[in-house]
C-alpha positions in Angstrom: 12.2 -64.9 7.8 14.7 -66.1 5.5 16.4 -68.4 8.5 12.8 -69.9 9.1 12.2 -70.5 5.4 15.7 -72.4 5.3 15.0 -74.2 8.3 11.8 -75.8 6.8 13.2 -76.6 3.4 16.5 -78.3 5.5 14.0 -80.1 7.8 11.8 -81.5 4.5 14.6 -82.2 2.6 15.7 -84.6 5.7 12.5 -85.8 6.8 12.6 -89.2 5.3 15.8 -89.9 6.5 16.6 -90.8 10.1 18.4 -87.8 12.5 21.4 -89.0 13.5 22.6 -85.7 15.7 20.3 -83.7 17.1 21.9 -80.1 18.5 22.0 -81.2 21.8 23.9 -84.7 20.8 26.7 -82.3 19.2 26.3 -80.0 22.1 26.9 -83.0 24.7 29.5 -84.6 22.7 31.6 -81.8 22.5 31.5 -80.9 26.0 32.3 -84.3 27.6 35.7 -84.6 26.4 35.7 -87.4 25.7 37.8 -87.8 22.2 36.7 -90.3 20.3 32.9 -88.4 20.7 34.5 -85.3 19.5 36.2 -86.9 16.2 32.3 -88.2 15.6 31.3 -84.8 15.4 33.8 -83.9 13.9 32.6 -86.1 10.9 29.6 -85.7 11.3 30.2 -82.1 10.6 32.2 -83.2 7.7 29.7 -84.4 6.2 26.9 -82.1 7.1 29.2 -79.7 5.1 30.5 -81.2 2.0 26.8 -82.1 1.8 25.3 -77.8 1.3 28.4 -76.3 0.1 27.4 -74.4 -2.9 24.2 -75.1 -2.2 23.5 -73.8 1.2 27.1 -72.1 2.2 29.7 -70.9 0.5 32.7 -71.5 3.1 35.7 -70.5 1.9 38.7 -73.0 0.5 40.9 -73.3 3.3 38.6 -73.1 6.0 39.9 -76.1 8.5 37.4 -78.7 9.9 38.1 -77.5 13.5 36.6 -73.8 12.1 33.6 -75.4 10.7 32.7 -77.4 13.9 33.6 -74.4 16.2 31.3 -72.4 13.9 28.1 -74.7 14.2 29.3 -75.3 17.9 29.1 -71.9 18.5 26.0 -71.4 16.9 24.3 -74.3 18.6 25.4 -72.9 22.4 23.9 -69.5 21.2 20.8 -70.3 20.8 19.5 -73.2 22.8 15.9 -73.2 22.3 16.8 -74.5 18.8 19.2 -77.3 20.3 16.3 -80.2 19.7 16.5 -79.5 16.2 18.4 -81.9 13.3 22.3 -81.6 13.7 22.5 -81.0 9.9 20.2 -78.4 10.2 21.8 -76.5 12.7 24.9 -77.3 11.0 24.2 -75.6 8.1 22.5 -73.2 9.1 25.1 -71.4 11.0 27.3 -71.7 8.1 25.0 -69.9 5.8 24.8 -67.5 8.4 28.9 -67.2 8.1 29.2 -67.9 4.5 26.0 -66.8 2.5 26.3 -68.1 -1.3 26.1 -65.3 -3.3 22.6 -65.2 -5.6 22.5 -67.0 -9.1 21.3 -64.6 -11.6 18.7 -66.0 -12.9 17.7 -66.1 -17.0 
C-alpha cells in the first residue's frame, strides 16, 4: 500500500513537468551498450537522486553512482509491468525500497 501511495504522490508531483525517461528508456539504454547512452542514464540517475534524498531515500554517504543506477536497474528488470512508468519514479522508488528515511517525529 505504502509503494502505491508513493507512486501517486511521485507521479503528481511530476505531472506538470515533461518525462524524460520512462523505465523502459533506462532499461533499453542500459542494455544496448552503447556508452555514451549509458553515461545519460547515468545522469539521469544523478539527478533523479540528489533530487529525493532525504526526502524520499536515505542512501548512504558513500554509496557510488554505479550502485545507485544498478539499484534502480535492477529494480526496473524486476518488475516489468511497471517499466511504462516515469524513470524518476521508478528511480526512487527502488531506492526507498533500499534506503527507507527513517520517520520524523512529529510535535
Amino acid at each position: 500500500m505504502k509503494k502505491l501511495i508513493a507512486i501517486a504522490l511521485l507521479t503528481l508531483s511530476t505531472a506538470a513537468s515533461a518525462t524524460f525517461y520512462t523505465g523502459n528508456d533506462i532499461k533499453s539504454r542500459l542494455d544496448g551498450g552503447d556508452t555514451h547512452q549509458g553515461m545519460l542514464v547515468l545522469g539521469y540517475v544523478a539527478g533523479v537522486v540528489d533530487l529525493g534524498r532525504g526526502d524520499y531515500h536515505c542512501a548512504p554517504e558513500g554509496v557510488t553512482l554505479g550502485q545507485l543506477r544498478d539499484i534502480a536497474y535492477a529494480a526496473i528488470n524486476r518488475d516489468p509491468s511497471s517499466r511504462h512508468l516515469n524513470g524518476s519514479v521508478l528511480v526512487t522508488l527502488s531506492l526507498m525500497e533500499v534506503w527507507p528515511c527513517k520517520k520524523k517525529d512529529s510535535l
